[in-house]
KEPA-453882 format. One record per residue (C-alpha): residue number from 0; residue in one letter; y, z negated, x negated. Coordinates in steps of 0.02 Angstrom, whole numbers, plus 50000, padded with zeros to 5 digits. Layout:
BEGIN
<site num="NUM" residuo="A" c2="Y" c3="Z" c1="X"/>
...
END
This chain:
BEGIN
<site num="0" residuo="X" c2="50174" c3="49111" c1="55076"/>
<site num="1" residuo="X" c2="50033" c3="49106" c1="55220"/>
<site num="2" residuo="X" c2="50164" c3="49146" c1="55319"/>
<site num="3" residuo="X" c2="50212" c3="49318" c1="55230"/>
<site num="4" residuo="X" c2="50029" c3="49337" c1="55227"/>
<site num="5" residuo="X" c2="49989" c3="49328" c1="55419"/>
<site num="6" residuo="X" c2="50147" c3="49417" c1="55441"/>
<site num="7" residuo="X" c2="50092" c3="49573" c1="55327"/>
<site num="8" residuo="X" c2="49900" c3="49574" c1="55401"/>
<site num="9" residuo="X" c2="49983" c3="49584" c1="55590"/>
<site num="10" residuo="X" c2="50084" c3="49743" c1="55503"/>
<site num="11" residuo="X" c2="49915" c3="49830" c1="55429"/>
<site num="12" residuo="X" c2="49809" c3="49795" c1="55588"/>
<site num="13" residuo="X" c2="49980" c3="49864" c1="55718"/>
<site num="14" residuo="X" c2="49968" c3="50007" c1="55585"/>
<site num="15" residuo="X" c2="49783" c3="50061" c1="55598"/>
<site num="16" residuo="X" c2="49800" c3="50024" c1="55808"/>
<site num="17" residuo="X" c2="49940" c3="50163" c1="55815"/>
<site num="18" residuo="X" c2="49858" c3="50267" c1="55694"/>
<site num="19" residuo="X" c2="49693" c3="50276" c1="55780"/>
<site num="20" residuo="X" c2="49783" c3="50320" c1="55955"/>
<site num="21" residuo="X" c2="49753" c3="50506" c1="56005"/>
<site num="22" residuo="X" c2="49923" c3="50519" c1="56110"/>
<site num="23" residuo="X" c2="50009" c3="50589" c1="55984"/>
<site num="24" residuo="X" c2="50041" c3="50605" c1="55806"/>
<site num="25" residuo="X" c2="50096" c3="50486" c1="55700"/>
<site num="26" residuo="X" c2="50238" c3="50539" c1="55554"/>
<site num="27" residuo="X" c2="50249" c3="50440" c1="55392"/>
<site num="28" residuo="X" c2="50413" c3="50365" c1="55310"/>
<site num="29" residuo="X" c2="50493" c3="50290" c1="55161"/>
<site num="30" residuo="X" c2="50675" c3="50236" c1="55143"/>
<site num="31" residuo="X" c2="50730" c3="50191" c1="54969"/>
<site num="32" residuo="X" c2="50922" c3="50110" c1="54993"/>
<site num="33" residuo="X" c2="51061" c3="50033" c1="54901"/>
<site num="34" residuo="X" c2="51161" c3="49918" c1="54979"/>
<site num="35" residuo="X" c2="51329" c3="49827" c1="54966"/>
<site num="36" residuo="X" c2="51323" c3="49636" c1="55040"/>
<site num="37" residuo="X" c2="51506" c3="49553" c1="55068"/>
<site num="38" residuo="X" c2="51513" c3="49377" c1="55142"/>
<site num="39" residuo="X" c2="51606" c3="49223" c1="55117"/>
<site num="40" residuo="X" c2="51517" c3="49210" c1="54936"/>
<site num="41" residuo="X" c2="51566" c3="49384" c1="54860"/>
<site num="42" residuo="X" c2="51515" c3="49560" c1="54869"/>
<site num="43" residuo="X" c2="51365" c3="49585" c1="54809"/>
<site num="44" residuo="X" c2="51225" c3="49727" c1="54776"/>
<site num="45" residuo="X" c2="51044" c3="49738" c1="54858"/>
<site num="46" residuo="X" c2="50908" c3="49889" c1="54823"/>
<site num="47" residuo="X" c2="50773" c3="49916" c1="54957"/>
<site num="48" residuo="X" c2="50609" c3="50015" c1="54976"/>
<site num="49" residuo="X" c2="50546" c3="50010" c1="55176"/>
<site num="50" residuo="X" c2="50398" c3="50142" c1="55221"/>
<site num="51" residuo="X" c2="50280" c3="50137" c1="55391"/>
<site num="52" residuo="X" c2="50230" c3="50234" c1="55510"/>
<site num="53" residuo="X" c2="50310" c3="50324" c1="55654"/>
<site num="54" residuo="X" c2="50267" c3="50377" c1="55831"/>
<site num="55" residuo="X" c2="50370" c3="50430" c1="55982"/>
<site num="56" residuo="X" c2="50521" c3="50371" c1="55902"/>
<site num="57" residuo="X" c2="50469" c3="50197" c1="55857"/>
<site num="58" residuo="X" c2="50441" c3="50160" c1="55676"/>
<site num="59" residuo="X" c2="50360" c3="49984" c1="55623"/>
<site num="60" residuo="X" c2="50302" c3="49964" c1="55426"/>
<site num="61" residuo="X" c2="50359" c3="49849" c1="55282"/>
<site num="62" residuo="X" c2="50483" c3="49811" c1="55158"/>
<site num="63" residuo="X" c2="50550" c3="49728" c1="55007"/>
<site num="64" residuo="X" c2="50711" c3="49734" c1="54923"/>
<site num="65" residuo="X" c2="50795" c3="49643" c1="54761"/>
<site num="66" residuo="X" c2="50954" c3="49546" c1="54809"/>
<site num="67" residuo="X" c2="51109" c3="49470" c1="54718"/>
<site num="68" residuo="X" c2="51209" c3="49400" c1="54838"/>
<site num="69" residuo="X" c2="51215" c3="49208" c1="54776"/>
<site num="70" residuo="X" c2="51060" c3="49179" c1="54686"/>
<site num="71" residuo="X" c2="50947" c3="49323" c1="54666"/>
<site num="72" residuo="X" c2="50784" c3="49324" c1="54785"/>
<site num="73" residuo="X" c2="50649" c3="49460" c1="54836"/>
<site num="74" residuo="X" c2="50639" c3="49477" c1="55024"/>
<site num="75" residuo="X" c2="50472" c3="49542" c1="55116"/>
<site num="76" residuo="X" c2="50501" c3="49593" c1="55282"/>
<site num="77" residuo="X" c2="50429" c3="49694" c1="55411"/>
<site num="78" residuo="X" c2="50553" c3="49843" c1="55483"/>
<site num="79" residuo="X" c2="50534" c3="49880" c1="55654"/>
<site num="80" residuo="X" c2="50661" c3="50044" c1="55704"/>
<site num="81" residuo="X" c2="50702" c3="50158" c1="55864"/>
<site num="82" residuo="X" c2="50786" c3="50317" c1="55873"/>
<site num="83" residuo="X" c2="50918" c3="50364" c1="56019"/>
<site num="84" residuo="X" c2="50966" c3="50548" c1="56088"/>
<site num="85" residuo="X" c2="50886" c3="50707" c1="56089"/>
<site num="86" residuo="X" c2="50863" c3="50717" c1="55898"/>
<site num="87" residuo="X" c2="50853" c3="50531" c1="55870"/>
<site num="88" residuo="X" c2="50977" c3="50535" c1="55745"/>
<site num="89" residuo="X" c2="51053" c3="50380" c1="55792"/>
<site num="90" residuo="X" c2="50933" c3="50230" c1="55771"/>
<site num="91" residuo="X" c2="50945" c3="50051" c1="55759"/>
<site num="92" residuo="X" c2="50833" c3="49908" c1="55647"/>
<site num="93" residuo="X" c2="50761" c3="49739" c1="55642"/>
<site num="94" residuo="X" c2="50720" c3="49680" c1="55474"/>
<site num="95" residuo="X" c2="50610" c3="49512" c1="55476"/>
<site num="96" residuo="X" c2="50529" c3="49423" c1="55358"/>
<site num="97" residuo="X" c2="50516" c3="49287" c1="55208"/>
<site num="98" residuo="X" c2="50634" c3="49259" c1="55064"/>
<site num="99" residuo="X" c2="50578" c3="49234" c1="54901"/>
<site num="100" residuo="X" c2="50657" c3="49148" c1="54781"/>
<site num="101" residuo="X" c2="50695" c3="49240" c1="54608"/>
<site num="102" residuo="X" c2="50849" c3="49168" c1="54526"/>
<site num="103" residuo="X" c2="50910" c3="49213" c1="54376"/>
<site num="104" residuo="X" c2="50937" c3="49090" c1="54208"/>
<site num="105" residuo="X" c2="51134" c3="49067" c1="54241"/>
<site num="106" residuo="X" c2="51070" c3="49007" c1="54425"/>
<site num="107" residuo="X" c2="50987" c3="48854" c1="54390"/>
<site num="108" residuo="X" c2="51063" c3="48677" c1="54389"/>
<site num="109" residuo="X" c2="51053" c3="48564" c1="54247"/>
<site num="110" residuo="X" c2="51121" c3="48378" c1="54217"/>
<site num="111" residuo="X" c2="51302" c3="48373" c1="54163"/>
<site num="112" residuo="X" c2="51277" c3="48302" c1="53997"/>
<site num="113" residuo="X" c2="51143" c3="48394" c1="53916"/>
<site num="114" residuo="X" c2="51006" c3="48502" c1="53973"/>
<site num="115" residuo="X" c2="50843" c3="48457" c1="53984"/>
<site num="116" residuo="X" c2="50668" c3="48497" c1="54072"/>
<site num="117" residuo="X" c2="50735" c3="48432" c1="54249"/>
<site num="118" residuo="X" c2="50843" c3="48586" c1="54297"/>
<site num="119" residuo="X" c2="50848" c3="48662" c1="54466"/>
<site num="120" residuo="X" c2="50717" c3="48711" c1="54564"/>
<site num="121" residuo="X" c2="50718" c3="48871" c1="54729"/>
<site num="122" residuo="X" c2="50628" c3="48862" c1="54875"/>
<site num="123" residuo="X" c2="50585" c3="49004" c1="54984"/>
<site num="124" residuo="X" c2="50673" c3="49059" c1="55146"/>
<site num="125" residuo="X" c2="50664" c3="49176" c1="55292"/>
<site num="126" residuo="X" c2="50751" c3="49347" c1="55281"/>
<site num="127" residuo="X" c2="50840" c3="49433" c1="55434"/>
<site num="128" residuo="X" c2="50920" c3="49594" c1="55463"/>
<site num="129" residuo="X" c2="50995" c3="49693" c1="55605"/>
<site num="130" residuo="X" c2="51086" c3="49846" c1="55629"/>
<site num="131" residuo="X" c2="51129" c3="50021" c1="55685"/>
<site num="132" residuo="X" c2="51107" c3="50203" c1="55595"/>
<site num="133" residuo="X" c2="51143" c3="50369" c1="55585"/>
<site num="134" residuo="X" c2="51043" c3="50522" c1="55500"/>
<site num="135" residuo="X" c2="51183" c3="50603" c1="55413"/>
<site num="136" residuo="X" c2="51090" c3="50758" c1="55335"/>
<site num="137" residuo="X" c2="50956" c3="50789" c1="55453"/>
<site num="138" residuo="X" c2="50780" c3="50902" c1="55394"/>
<site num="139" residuo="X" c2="50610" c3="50928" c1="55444"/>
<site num="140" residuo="X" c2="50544" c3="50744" c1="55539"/>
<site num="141" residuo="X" c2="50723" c3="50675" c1="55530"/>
<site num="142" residuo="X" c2="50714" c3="50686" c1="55342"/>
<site num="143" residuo="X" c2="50872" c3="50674" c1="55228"/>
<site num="144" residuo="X" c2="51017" c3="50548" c1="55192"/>
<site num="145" residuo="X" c2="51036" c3="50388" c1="55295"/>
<site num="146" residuo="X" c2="51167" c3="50266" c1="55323"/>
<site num="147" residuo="X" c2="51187" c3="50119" c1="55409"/>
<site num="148" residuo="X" c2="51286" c3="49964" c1="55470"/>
<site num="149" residuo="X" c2="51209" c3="49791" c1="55504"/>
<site num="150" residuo="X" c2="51232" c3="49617" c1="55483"/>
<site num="151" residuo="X" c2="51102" c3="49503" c1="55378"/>
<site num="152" residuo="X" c2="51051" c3="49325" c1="55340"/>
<site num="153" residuo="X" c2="50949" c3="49235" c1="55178"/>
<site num="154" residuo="X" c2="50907" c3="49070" c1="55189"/>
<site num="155" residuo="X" c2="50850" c3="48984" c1="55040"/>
<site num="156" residuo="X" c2="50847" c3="48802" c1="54981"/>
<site num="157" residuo="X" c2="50895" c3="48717" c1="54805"/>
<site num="158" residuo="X" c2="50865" c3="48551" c1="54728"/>
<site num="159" residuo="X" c2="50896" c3="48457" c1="54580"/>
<site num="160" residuo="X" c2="50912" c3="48302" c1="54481"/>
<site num="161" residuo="X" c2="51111" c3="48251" c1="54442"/>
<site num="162" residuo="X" c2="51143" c3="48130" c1="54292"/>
<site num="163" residuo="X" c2="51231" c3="47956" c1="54298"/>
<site num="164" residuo="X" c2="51280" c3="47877" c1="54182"/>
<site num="165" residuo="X" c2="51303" c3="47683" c1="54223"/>
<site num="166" residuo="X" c2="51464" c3="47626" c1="54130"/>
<site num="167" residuo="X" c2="51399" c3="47426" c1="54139"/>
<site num="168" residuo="X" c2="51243" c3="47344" c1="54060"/>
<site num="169" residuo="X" c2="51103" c3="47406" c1="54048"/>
<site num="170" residuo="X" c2="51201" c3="47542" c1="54014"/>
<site num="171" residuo="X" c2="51044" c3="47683" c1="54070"/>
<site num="172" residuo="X" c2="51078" c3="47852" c1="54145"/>
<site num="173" residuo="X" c2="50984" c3="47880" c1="54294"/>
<site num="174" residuo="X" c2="50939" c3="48037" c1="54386"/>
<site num="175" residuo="X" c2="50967" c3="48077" c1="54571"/>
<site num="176" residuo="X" c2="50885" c3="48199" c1="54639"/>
<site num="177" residuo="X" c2="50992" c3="48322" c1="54769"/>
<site num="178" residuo="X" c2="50952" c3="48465" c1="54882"/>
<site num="179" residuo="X" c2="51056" c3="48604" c1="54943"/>
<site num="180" residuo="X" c2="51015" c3="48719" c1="55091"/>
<site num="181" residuo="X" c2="51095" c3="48879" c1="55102"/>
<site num="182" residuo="X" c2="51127" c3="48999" c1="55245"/>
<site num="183" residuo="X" c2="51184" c3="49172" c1="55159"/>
<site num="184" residuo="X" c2="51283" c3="49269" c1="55327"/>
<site num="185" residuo="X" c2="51329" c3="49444" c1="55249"/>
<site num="186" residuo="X" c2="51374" c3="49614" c1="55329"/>
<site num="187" residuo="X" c2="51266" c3="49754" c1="55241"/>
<site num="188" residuo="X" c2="51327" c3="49938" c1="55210"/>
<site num="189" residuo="X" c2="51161" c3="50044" c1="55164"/>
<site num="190" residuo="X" c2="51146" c3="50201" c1="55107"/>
<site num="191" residuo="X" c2="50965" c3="50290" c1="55068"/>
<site num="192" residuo="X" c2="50860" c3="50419" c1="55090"/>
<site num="193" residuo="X" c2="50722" c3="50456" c1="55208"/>
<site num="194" residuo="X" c2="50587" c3="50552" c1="55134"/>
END
């Protein structure tokens, strides 16, 4: 978490520093996306929300997004873009940031013979993403429909207490605790608009 929080303070004082400079002006953006996720997992679904601030065809600002792919998290990242060509239509995008962890009740781990208070617990990761793009429907300030091919990773870490049941005297079941740590590789089709 301090982590997310020196990373979003860096984002607000790069902000106001190209805000303040007089060589130029400075344009204003916000993506909202859907996106399909397909791995070695599943397909999945992810919705996004990025917005910043753009000068001279770089674009830096923040993001967060709601993710399924293999247990559900909330990543908060900071998006750093560049356009290519006359037009800039064609950009590319570095998404960076922390993954937080937000799984739902079917997610969760519990000893095989009943359930009780010692179920699964999530622990935050670090959120990557990297791609190209293309301004399909291009306005006013490159507004209009976006799409966009890249190639993302979630990392995010589980543990949880297993049940054994010894089979000789005493005859006690004992709980082992065991962690998971997962690396989530996934190749991301997005589709929003730039507004």
């Amino acid at each position: 978490m301090k982590k997310s929080m020196l990373l979003l303070i860096l984002l607000l004082v790069t902000a106001a520093v190209m805000a303040q400079s007089k060589t130029g002006k400075a344009d204003y953006y916000l993506i909202p996306q859907v996106a399909l996720l397909n791995g070695d997992h599943s397909a999945s679904g992810q919705v996004q929300l990025t917005g910043g601030i753009e000068k001279k065809g770089w674009s830096i600002g923040i993001g967060t997004a709601i993710d399924y792919y293999k247990v559900r998290t909330v990543p908060l990242f900071v998006d750093v873009r560049t356009g290519f060509g006359k037009n800039r239509l064609l950009f590319s995008y570095l998404n960076l940031g922390s993954n937080i962890a937000w799984p739902l009740e079917s997610q969760y781990s519990y000893p095989v013979l009943y359930r009780d208070t010692r179920g699964s617990s999530f622990s935050n990761g670090v959120y990557t993403d990297l791609g190209i793009g293309y301004h399909l429907i291009n306005g006013k300030k490159n507004r209009g429909m976006v799409m966009s091919l890249g190639y993302s990773t979630k990392t995010i870490s589980e543990s949880y207490y297993e049940a054994i049941y010894r089979g000789f005297p005493p005859y006690i079941m004992e709980y082992h605790e065991r962690k998971l740590g997962y690396t989530l590789n996934r190749i991301v089709i997005r589709c929003g608009i730039r507004l």
